[in-house]
N, C-alpha and C positions, 0 to 999 in steps of 0.2 A: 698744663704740661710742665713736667722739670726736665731742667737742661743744668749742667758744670759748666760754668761759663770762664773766660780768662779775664778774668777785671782787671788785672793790669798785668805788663812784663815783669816776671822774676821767679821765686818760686814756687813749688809744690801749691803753698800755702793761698796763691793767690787763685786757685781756684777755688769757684764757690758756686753753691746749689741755688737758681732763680727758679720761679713758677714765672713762664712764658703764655702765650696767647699760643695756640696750635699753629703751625704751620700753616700757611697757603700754597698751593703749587700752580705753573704754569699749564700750557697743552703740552709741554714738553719732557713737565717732569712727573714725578712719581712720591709718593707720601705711602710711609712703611712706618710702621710699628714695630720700636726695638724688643727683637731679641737680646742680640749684644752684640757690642762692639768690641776691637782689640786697642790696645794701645801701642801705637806706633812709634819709633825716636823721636820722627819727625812734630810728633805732637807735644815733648819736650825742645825740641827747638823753635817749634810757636809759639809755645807758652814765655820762653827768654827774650824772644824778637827777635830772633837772629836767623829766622826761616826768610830764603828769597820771596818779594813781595807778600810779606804776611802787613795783615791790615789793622789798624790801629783796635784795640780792644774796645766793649766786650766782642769776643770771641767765643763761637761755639766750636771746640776742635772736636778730633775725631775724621779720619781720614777714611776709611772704612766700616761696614756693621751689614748684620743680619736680620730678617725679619718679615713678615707678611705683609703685604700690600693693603690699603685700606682705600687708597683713592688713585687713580689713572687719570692723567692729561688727555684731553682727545687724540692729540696726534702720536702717540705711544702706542706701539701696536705688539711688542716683540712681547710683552708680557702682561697679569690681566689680576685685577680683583683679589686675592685671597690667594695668590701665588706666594710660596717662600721664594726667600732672593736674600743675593748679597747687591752690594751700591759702594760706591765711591763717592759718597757725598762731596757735594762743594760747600757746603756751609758746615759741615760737621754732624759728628755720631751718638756725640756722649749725652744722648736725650731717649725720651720717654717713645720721640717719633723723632722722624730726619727725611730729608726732602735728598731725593735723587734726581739727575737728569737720568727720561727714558734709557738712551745710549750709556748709561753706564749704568745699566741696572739687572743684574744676568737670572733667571730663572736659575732652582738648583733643586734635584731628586728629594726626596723623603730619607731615600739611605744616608744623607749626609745630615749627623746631627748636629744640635743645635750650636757646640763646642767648635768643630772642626769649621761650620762655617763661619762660627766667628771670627777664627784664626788663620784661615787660608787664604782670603783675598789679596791682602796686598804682598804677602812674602811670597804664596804661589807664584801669582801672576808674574811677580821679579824676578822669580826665581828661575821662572822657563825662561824668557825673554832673556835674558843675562844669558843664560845658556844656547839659548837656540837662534836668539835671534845676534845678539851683540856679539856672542861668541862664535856662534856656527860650529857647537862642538861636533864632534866625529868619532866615531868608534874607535877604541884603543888608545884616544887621548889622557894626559895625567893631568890633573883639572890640583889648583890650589886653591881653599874656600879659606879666607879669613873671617874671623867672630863667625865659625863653623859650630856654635852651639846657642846660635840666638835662632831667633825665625826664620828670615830667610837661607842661613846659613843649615840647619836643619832638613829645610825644605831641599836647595840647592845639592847636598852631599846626595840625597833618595833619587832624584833627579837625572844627575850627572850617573848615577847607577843604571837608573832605566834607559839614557841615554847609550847605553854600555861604554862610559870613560874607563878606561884599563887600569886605572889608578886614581884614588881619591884621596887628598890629603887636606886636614884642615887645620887649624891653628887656634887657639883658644887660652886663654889665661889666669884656668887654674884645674886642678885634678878632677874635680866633680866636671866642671864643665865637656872634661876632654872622656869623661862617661857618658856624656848625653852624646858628642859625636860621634863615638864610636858605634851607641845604639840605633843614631840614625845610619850607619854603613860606609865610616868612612874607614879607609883601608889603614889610615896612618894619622895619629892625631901628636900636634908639638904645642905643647904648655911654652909658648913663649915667655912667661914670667922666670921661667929656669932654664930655658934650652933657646938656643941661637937656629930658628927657624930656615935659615939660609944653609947653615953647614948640614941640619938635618934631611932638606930639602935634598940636598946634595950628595948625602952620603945614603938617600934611600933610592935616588935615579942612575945610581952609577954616574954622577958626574952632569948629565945629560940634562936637568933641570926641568921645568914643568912647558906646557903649552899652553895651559889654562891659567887663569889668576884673576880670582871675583874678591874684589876688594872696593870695600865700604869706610875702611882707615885713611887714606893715604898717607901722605909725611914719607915718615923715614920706612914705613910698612910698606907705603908703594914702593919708595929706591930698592928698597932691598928684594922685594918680589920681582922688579923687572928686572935686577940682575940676573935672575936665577928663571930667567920665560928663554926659552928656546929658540930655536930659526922659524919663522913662520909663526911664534907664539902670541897669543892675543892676551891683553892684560883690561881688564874691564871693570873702570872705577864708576860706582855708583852713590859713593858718600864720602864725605870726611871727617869723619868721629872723630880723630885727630884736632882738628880747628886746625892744620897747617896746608898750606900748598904747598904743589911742584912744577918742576920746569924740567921738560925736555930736548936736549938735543936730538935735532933732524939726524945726525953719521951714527945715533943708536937707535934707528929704524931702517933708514930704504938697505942699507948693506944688509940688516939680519931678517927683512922682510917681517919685521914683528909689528904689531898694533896695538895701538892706546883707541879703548872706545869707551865713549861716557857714557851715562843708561839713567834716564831718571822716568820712572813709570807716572810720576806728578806732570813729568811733558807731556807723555802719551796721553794721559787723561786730559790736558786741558789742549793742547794745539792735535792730536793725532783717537780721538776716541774709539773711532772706529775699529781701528787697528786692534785694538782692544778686544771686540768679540770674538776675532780669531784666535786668540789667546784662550779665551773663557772657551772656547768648542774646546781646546785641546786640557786645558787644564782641571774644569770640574769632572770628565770623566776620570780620571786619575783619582781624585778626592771617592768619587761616588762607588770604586769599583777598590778602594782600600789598596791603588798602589804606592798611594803618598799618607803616611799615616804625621798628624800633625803632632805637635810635642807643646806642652799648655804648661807653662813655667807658675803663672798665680792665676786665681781668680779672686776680683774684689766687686762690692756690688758698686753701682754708679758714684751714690753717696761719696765713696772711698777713693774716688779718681787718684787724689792728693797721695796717697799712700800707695797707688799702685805708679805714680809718676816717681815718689822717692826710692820705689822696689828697683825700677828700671836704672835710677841714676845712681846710685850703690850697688850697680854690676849684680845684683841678684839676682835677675832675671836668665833663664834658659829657654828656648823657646817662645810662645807667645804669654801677654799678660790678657789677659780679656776683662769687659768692665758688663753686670747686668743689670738693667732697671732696678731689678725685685731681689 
């Protein structure tokens, strides 16, 4: 079996193609034959070392993938033999096969092919849960989606639609890209490389500012979005592509009744899984019934990891990148 392994912290360059021994799995888990997987940020910040608790190299990354079942743990019962599925591997995706725990292993229709579901697991699933669950959005809400033309930001605009937010605005940083968000259905897109996101914010709400704010940047992307969150507003940081932190004063919450909530769907997956399947009930029908259409920025075959990790980190990518065996 070939796997891309991370032989050591740094770049692109240090991944490299091994022939492995097959997989073994527990009664717990499950052994899938890839279809494909996607490449995640997060799988650039494994590869650097700089991922919370990532574990000394080699490393198999790959945080999600698609694919048929080939073997079942006895004590796995939710799914069987020759089932298509998506997983959230714990050891990683970028292989020929990949080892799941049963509980994160979800059955998924025929309607959904083999692109969409390589590209829907982990931007879907974050993308409801930031909404529904972190956010608690609500009808008529104006929702602000930062890096609204990557994956999850794609997914999250279609989303907050079918959610019925009354307003969708997302932010992006350059022309093409502020085409892909618009084709996912955002009402308002601001190239912050030329426009000051806060004034535009401002001068498209009457003053009145957002309720929503899914932000994956923080730094100066957070201050400047919670300026601009409303009475009751919820601001929902799930990354910091930035590399900077922040700090909040308590007298710019309990007075404007606003909230800061964190969301990392890597917690959910390792301390809260379960919580999980209630997501995947609500989320693969959406995919299976074409009300979440996915947006597939590259495809490169496995081989080409390295070249779909430098796609991502020169801002090229829109949407998802996917990686296939063959």
């Amino acid at each position: 079996m070939k796997g891309i392994y991370i032989t050591k912290f740094g770049g692109p360059d240090v991944l490299e193609a091994k022939e492995v021994p097959m997989p073994t799995i527990n009664e717990n888990q499950v052994l899938i034959r890839t279809d494909a997987a996607s490449v995640n940020f997060a799988d650039i910040k494994i590869r650097k070392g700089i991922y919370p608790g990532v574990p000394e190299p080699p490393i198999l990354p790959g945080l999600d993938g698609t694919g048929t079942l080939v073997e079942v743990g006895s004590n796995v019962t939710n799914v069987k033999v020759g089932h298509r599925v998506i997983a959230f591997p714990g050891s990683g995706s970028y292989a020929d096969y990949f080892v799941s725990e049963g509980n994160l292993t979800f059955r998924i229709p025929d309607t959904i092919d083999v692109e969409t579901a390589a590209a829907f697991p982990i931007v879907s699933f974050t993308a409801y849960n930031l909404l529904q669950q972190a956010a608690s959005i609500a009808k008529g809400e104006t929702v602000l989606i930062h890096a609204a033309a990557g994956g999850v930001g794609t997914v999250a605009i279609q989303m907050a639609k079918l959610f019925e937010a009354g307003r969708v605005i997302g932010t992006v940083g350059s022309d093409q890209k502020r085409d892909i968000a618009r084709a996912a259905g955002a009402d308002e897109v601001i190239n912050y490389e030329e426009e000051d996101f806060v004034e535009k914010v401002q001068a498209s709400t009457d003053g009145k500012g957002v309720d929503i704010v899914l932000d994956s940047i923080g730094g100066g992307v957070f201050d400047k979005s919670f300026s601009i969150l409303r009475m009751f507003g919820r601001i929902v940081n799930y990354g910091a592509a930035s590399g900077q932190t922040n700090r909040i004063e308590t007298n710019n919450l309990f007075a404007s009744c606003r909230s800061v909530v964190g969301y990392s769907l890597g917690s959910f997956r390792k301390y809260r899984p379960e919580a999980l399947q209630k997501t995947a009930e609500k989320v693969i029908p959406l995919l299976a019934n074409g009300d979440i259409q996915m947006v597939i920025g590259e495809r490169f075959s496995l081989s080409k990891a390295s070249k779909a990790h430098e796609w991502i980190e020169q801002h090229k990518s829109v949407g998802k990148v996917l990686l296939f065996p063959k």
